[in-house]
Backbone bond lengths (Angstrom), bond angles and torsions (degrees), N, CA, C in turn:
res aa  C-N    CA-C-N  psi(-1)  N-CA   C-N-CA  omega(-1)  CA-C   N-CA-C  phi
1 X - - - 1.463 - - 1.521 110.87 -
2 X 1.257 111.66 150.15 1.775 123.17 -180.00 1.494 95.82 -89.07
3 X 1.163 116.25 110.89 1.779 123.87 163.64 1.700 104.36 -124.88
4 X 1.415 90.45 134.26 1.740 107.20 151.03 1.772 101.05 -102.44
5 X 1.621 100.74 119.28 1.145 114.52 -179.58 1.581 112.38 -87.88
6 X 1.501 131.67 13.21 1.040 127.29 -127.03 1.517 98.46 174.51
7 X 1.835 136.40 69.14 1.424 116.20 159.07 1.500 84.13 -157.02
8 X 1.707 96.19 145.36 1.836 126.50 167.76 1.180 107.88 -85.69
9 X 1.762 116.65 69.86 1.226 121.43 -179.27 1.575 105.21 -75.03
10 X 1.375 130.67 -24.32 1.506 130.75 151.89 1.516 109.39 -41.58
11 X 1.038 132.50 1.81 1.437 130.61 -149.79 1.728 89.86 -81.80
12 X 1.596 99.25 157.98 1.999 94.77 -174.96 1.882 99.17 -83.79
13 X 1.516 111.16 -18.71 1.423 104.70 156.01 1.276 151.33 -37.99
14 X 1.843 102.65 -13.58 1.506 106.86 -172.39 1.663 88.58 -124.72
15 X 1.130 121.59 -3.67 1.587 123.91 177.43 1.813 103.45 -30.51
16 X 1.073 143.06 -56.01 1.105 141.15 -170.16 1.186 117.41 -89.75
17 X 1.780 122.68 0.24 1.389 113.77 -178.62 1.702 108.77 -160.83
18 X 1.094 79.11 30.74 2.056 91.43 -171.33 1.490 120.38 -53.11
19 X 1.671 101.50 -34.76 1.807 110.00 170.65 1.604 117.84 -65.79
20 X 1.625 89.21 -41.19 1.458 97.58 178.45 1.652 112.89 -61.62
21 X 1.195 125.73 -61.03 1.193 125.74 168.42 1.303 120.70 -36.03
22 X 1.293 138.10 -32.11 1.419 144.15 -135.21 1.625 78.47 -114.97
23 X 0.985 116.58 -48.98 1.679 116.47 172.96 1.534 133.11 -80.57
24 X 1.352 114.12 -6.53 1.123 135.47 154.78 1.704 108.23 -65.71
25 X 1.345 110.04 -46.74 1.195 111.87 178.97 0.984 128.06 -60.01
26 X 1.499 118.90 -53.38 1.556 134.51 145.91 1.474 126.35 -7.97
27 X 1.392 100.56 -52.78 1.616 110.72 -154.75 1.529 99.09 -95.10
28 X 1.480 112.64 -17.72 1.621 121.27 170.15 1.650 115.21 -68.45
29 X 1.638 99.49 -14.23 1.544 111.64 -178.01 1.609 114.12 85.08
30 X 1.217 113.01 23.64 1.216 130.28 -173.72 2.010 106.99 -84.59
31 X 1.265 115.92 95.38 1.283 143.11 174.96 1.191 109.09 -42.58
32 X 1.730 133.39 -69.72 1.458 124.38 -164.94 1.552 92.44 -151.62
33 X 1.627 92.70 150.64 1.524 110.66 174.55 1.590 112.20 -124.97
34 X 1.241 85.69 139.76 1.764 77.06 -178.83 1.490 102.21 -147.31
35 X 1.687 90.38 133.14 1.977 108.10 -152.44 1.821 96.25 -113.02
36 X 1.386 106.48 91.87 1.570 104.41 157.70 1.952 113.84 -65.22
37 X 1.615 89.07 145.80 1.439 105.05 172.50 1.212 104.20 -80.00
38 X 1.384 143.36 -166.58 1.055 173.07 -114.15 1.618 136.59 136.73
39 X 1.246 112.46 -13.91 1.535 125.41 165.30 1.678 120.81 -165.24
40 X 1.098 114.68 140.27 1.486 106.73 161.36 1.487 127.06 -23.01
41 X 1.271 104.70 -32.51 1.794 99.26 -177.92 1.495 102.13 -95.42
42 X 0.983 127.84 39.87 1.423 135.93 177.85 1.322 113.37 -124.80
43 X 1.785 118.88 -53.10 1.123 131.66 -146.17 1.674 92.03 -42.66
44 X 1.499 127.23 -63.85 1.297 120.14 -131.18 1.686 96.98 -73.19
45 X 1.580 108.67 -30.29 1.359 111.59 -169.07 1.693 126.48 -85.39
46 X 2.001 103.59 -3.90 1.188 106.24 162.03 2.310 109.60 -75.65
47 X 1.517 81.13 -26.29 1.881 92.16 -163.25 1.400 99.76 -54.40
48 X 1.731 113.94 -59.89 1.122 131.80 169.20 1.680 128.73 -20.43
49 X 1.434 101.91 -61.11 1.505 118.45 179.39 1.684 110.69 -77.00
50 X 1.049 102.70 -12.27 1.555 111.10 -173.19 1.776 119.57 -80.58
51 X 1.779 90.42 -18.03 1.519 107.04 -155.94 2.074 92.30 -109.15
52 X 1.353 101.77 -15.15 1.714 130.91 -175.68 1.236 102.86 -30.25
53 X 1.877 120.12 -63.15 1.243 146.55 -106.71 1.670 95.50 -173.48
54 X 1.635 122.98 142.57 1.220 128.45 -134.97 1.711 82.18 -83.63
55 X 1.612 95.92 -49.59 1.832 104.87 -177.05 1.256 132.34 -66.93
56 X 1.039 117.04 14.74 1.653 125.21 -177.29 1.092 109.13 -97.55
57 X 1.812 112.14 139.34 1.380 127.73 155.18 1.221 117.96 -134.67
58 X 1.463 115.76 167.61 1.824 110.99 178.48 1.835 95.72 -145.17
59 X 2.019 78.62 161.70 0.883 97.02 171.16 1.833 117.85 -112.21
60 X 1.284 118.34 -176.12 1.434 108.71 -165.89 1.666 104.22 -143.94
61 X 1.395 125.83 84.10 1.582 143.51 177.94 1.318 122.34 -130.86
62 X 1.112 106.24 -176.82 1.737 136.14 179.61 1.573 120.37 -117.00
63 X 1.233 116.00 72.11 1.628 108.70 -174.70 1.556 116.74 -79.45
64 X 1.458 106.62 134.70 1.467 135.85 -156.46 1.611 86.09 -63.96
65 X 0.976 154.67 -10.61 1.601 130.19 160.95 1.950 100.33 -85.07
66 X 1.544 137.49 -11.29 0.992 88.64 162.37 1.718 100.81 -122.39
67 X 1.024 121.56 31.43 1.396 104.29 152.19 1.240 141.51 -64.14
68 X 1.260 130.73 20.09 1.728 127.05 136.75 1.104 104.10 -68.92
69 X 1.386 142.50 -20.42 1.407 136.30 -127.91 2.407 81.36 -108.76
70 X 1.424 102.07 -42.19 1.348 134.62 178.14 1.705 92.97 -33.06
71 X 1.362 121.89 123.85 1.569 121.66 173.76 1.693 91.65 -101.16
72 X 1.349 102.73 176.61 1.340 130.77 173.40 2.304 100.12 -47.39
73 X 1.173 104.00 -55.19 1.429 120.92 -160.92 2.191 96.11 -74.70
74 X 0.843 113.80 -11.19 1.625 130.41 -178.70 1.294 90.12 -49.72
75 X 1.307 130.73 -95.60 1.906 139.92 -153.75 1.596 98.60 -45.57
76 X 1.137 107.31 -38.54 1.842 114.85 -171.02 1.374 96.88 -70.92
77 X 1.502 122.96 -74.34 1.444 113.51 -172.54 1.807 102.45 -48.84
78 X 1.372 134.42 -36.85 1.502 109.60 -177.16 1.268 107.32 -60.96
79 X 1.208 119.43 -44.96 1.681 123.10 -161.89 1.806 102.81 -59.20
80 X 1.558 102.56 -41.22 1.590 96.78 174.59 1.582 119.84 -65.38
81 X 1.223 81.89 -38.27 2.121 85.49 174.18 1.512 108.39 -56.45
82 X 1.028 114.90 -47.98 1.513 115.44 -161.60 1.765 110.25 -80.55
83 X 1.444 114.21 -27.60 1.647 130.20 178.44 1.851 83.65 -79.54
84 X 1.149 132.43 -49.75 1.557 126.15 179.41 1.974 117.45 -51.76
85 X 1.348 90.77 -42.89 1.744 92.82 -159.87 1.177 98.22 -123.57
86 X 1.702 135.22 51.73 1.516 129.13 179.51 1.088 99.64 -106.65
87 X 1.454 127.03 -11.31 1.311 114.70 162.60 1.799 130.54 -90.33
88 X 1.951 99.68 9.57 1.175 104.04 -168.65 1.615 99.99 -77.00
89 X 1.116 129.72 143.53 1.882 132.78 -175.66 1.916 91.33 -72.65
90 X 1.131 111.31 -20.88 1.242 85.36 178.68 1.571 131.24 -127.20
91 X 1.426 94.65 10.42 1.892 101.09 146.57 1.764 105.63 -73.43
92 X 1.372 96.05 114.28 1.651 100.94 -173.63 1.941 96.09 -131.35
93 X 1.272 112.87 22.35 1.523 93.69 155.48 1.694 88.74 171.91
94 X 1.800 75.64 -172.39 2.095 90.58 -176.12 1.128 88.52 -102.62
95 X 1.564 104.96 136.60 2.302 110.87 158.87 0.979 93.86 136.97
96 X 1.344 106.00 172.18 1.530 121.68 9.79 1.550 111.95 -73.33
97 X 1.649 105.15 119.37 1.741 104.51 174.83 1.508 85.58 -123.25
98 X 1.512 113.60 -172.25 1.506 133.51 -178.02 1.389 121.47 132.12
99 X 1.197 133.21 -138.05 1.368 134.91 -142.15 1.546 94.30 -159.60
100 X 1.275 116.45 92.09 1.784 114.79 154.14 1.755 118.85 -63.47
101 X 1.093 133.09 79.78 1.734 116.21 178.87 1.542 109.53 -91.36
102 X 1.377 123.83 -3.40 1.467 127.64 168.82 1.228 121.96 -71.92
103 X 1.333 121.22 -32.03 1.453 120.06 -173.66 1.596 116.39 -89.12
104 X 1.342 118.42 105.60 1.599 105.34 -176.66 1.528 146.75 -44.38
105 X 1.078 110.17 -32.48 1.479 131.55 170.13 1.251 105.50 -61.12
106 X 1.590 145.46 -71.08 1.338 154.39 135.15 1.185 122.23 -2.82
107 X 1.542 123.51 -42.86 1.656 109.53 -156.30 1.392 113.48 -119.66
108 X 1.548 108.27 40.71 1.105 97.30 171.44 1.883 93.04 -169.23
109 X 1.502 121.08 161.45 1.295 132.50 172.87 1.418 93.76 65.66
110 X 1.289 136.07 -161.69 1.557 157.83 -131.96 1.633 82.44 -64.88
111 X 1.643 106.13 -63.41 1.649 113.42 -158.03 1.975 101.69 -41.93
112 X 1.221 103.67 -56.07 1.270 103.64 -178.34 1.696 130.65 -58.03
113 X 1.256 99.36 -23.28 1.565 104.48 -175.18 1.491 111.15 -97.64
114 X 1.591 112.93 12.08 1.639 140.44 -151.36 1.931 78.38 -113.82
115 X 1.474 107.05 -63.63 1.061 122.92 -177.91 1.717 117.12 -25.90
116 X 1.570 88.02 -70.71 1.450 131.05 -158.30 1.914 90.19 -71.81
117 X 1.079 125.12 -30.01 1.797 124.29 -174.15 1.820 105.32 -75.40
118 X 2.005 84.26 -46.65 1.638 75.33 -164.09 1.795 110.47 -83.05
119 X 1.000 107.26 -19.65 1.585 119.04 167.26 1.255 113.83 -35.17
120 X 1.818 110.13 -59.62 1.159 107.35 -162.34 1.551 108.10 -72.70
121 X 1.671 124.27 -42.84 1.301 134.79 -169.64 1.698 100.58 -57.57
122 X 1.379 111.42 -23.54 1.568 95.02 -162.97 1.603 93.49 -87.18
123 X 1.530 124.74 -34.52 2.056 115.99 150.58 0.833 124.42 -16.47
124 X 1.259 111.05 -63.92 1.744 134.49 -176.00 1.485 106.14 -68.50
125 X 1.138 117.27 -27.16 1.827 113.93 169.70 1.627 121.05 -79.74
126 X 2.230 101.40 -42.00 1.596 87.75 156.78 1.264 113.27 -64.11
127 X 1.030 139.09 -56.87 1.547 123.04 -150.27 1.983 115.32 -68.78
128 X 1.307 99.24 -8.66 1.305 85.46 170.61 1.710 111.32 -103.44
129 X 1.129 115.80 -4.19 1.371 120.65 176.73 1.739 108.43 -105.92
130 X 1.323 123.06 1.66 1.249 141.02 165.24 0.931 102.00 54.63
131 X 1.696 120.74 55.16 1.222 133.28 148.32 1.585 148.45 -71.13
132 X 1.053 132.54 160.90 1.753 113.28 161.58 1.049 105.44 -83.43
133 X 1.581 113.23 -157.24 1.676 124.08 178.12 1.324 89.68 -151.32
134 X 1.884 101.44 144.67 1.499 121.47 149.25 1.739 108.26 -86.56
135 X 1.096 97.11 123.75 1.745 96.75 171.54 1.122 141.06 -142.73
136 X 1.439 92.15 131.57 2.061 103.83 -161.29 1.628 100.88 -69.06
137 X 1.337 121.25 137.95 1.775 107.90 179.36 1.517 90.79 -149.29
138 X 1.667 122.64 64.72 0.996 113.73 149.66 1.295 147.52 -83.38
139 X 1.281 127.65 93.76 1.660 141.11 174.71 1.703 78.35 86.29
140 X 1.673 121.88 51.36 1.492 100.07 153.56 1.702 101.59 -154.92
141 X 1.276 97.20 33.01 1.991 103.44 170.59 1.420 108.36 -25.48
142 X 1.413 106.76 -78.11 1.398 115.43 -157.63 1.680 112.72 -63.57
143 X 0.976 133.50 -0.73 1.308 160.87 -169.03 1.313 135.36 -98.35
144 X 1.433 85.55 -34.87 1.705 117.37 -179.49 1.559 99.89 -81.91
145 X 1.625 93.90 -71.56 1.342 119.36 -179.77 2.138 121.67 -33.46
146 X 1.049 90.34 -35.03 1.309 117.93 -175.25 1.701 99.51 -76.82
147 X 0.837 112.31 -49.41 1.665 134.79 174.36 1.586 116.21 -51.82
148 X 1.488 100.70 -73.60 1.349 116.79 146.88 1.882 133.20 -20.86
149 X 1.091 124.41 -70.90 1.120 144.77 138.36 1.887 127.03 -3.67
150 X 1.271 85.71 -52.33 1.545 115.89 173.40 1.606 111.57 -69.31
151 X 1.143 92.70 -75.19 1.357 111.60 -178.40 1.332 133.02 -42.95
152 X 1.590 105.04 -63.80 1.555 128.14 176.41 1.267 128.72 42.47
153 X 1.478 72.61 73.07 1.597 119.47 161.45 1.545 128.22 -65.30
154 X 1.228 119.02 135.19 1.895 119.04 -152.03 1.424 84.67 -69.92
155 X 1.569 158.34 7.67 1.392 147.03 -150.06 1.419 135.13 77.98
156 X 1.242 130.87 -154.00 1.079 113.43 176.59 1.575 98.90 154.59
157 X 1.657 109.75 -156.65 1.754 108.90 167.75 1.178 114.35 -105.81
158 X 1.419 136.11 141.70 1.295 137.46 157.48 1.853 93.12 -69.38
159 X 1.251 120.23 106.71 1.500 101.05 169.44 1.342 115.29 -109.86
160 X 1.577 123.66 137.52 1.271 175.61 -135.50 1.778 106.31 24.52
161 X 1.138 104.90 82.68 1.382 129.21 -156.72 1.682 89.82 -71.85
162 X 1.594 112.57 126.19 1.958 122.02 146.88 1.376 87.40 -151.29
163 X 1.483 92.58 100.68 1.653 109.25 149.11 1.334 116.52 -135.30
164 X 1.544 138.27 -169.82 1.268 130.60 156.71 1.690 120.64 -43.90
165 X 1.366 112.04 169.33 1.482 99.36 155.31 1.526 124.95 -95.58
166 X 1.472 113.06 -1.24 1.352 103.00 149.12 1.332 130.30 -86.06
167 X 1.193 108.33 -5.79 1.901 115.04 162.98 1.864 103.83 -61.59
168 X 1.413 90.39 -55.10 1.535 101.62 -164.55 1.699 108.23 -59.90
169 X 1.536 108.44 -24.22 1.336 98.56 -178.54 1.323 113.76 -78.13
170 X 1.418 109.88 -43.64 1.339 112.41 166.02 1.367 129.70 -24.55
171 X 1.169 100.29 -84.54 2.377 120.97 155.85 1.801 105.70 -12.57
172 X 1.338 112.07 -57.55 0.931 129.71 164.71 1.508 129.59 -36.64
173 X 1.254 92.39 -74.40 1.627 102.04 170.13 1.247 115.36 -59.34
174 X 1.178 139.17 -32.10 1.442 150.22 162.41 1.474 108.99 -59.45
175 X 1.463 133.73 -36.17 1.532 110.64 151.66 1.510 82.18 142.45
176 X 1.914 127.87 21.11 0.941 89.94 -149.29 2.186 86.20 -122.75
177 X 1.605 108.36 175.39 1.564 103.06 -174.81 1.780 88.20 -110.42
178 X 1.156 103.85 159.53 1.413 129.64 -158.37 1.918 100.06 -110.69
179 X 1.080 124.10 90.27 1.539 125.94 171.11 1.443 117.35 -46.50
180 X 1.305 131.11 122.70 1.457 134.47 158.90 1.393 125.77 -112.16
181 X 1.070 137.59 103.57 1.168 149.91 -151.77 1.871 106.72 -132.32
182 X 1.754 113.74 -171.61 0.879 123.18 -164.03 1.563 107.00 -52.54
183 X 1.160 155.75 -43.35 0.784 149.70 -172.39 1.523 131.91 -65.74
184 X 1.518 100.94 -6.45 1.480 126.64 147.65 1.349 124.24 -48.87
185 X 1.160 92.53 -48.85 1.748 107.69 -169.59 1.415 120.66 -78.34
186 X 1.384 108.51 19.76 2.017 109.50 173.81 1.735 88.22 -127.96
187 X 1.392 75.41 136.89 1.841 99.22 -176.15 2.031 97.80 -55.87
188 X 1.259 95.84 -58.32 1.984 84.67 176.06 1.531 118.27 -47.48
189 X 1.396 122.52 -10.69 1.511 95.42 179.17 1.365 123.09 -88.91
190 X 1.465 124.60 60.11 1.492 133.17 -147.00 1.663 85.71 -74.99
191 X 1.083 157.90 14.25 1.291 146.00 162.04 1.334 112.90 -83.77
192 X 1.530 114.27 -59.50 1.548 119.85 161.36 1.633 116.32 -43.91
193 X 1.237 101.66 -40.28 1.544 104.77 -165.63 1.581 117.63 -74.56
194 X 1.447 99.78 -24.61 1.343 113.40 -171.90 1.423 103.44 -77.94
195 X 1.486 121.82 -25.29 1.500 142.52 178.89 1.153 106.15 -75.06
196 X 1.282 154.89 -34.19 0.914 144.27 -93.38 1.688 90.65 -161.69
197 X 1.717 112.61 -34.80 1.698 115.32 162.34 1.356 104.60 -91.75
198 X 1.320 129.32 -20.26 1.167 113.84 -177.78 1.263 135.54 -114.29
199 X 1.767 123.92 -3.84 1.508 131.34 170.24 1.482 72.44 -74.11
200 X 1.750 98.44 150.65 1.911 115.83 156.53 1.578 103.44 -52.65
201 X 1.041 98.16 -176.22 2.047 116.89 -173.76 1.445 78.07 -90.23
202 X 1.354 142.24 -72.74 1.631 140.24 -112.10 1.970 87.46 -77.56
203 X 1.364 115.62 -17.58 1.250 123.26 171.03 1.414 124.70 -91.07
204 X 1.348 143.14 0.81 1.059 140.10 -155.15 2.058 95.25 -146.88
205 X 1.443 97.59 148.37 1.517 102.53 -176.55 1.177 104.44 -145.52
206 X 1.534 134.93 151.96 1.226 128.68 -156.80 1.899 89.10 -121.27
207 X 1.684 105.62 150.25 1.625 120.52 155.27 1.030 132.29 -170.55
208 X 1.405 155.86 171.59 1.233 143.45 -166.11 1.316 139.34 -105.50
209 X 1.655 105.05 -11.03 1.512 121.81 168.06 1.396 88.41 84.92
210 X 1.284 153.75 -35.72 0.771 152.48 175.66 1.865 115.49 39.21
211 X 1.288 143.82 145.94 1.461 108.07 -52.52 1.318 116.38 -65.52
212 X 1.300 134.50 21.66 1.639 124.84 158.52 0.812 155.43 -79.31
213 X 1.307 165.28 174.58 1.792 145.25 152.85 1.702 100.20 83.41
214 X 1.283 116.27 28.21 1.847 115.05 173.80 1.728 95.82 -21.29
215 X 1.842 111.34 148.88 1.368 99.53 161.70 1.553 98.47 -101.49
216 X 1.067 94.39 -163.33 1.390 115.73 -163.21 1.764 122.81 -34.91
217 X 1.494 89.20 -50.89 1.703 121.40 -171.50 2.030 91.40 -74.95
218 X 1.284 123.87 -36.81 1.505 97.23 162.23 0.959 148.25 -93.31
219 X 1.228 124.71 0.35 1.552 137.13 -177.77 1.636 110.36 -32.18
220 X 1.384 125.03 -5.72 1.555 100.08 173.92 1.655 114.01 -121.50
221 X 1.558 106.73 -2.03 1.515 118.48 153.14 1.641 114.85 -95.96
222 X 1.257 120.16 -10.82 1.370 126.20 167.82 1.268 131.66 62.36
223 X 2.021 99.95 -29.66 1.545 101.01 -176.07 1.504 99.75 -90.48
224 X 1.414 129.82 122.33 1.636 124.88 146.14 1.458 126.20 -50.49
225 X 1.138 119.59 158.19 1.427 132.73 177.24 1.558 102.50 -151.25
226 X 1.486 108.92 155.90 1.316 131.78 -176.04 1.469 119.98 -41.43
227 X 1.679 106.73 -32.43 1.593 111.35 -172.82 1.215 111.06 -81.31
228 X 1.406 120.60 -9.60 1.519 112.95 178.40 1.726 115.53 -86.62
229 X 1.683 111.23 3.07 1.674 94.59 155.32 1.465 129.98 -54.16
230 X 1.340 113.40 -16.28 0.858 120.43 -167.82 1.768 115.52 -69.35
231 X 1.136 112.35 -42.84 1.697 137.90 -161.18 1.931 77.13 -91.34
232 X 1.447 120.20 -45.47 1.728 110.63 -167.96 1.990 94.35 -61.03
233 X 1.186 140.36 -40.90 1.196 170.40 85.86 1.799 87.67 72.53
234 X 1.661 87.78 -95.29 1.323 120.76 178.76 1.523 125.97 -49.24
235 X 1.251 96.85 -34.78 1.569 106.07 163.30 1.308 127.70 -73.55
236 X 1.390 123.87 -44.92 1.386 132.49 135.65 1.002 150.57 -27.68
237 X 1.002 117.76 -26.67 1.768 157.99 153.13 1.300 113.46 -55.84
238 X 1.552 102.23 -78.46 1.663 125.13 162.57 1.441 112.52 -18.76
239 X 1.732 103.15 -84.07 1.395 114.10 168.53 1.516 139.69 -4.71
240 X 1.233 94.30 -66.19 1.862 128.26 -171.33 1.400 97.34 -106.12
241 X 1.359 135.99 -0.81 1.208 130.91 159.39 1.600 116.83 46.26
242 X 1.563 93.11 70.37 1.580 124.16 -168.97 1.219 104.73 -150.20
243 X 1.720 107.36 167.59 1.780 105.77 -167.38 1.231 101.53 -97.30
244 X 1.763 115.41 147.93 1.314 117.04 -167.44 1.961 108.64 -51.86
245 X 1.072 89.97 -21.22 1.607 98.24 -174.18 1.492 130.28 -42.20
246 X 2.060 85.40 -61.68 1.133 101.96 -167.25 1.622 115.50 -83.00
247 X 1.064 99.09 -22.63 2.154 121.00 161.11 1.723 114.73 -47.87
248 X 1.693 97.47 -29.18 1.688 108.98 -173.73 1.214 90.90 -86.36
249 X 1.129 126.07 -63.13 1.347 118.91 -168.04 1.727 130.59 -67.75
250 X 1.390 115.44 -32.02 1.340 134.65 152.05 1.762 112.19 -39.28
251 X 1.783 104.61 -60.50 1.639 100.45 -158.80 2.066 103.78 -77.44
252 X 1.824 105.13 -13.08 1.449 125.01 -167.49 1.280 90.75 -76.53
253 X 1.766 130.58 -55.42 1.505 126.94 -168.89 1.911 108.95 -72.92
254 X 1.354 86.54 -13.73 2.251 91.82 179.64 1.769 85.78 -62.27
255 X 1.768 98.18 -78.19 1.527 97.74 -154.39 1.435 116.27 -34.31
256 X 1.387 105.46 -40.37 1.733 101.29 -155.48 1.693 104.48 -94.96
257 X 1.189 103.62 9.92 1.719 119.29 160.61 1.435 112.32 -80.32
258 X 1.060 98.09 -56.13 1.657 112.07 -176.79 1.948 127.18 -58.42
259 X 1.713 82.64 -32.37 1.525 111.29 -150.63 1.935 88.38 -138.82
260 X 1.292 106.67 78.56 1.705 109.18 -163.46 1.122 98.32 -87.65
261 X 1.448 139.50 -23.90 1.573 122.51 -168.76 1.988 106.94 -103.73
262 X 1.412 94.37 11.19 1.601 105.95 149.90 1.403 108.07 -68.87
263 X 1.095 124.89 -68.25 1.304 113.14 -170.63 1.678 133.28 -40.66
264 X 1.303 109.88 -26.26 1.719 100.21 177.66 1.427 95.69 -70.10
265 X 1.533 113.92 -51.58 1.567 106.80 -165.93 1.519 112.03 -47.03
266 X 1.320 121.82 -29.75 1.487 113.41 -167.88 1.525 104.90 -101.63
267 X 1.391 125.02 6.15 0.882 115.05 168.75 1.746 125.41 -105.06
268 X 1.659 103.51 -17.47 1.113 123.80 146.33 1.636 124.12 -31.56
269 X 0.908 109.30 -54.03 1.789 136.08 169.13 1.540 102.86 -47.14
270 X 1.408 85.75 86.04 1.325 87.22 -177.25 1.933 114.06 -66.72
271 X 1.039 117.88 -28.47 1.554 126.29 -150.61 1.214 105.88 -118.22
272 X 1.192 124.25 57.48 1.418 125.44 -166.31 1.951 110.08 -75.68
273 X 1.356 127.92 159.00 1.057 117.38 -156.15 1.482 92.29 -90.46
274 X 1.790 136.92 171.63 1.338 127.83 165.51 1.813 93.04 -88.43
275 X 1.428 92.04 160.69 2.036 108.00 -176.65 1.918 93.56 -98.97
276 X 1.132 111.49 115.29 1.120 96.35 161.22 1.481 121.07 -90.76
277 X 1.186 110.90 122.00 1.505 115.86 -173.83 1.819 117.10 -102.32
């Protein structure tokens, strides 16, 4: 199956064309979407949009760029969301949570140890709701990982993974699938790329960040949308010099390995689109 494991189709970017997009996606042959929150004032309206459209799923977190934004009452309202909708088939993980260390303001003094509190509690929320995780791991692998470890957490996605490949094996060994997205798709990112021929498929899952991380072919409309996994797909393919096919079906059996209570929802679906390859 074609999944973007990974787009803010809530995003205020699609405000004027969100059906259209969602059907753009469709017609690309794009199987399942799955829309992490990012704050309490999201949760209900990622759940909402998720339930819109046959292929939608969400996730339900706190992502470390807006946790300043995160009040005292934040961890409680997730824990109620998640004790509310654990029986929904298509709350299928925690996130987007993780570790921002790129952004300066954030990654260091109060902001960071703000980071580092709610990170861990939202672990401690998958693992008692026997969840996965979406997870942000920018410039903070070893950190995460360390975190991880602790916790023990059933897995989940590292999403839009550049770390070493002994980071990545690590992630791995921990249970977890490795996101490849637009930033795959420019010949300079030989770090991604090198990742990307050489973790196996049954480890690696493809998505678009949606509207972020344009690949290659948009850089002068800038905003991404869901249908361009498809072309991230093809490039991937290319790469590892394999048929777009068997890349769909490889990175489709990762997600819903990783991310197991995806699978009824997409199999529910009754009418899935054909991929033309």
């Amino acid at each position: 199956m074609l999944l973007d494991t990974h787009c803010h189709l809530d995003a205020a970017e699609f405000d004027s064309d969100r059906l259209q997009v969602i059907e753009r996606a469709q017609a690309s042959g794009v199987q399942g979407l799955l829309i992490p929150a990012v704050e309490v004032a999201n949760f209900d309206t990622v759940r909402l949009l998720a339930h819109s459209f046959p292929q939608g799923a969400y996730a339900l977190g706190i992502h470390p760029m807006y946790v300043e934004r995160a009040d005292e009452n934040a961890l409680q309202c997730l824990r109620d969301a998640l004790k509310t909708h654990i029986d929904d088939p298509r709350l299928i993980a925690v996130g987007e949570i993780g570790l921002d260390f790129f952004v300066p303001e954030i990654s260091s003094g109060a902001p960071k140890e703000k980071q580092l509190m709610i990170f861990d509690a939202q672990l401690k929320l998958a693992k008692e709701f026997d969840l996965p995780v979406l997870l942000h791991v920018r410039r903070s692998q070893d950190t995460i990982l360390k975190h991880l470890r602790v916790a023990g957490v059933r897995g989940g996605i590292a999403h839009a993974f550049n770390g070493s490949f002994q980071q990545a094996r690590q992630f791995i060994e921990l249970g977890f699938a490795l996101g490849m997205g637009g930033a795959m798709t420019y010949a300079r990112a030989l770090q991604i790329r090198r990742l990307a021929t050489d973790i196996e498929l049954a480890s690696l899952v493809l998505e678009t960040d949606a509207p972020d991380i344009a690949p290659e072919w948009m850089t002068q409309s800038r905003r991404n949308e869901p249908s361009q996994v498809k072309g991230i797909a093809e490039v991937m393919a290319d790469i590892r010099q394999i048929t777009v096919a068997s890349l769909i079906k490889e990175t489709g059996d990762a997600a819903m390995r990783v991310c197991p209570r995806w699978r009824q929802v997409l199999t529910d679906y009754s009418s899935p689109k054909r991929i033309d390859i």
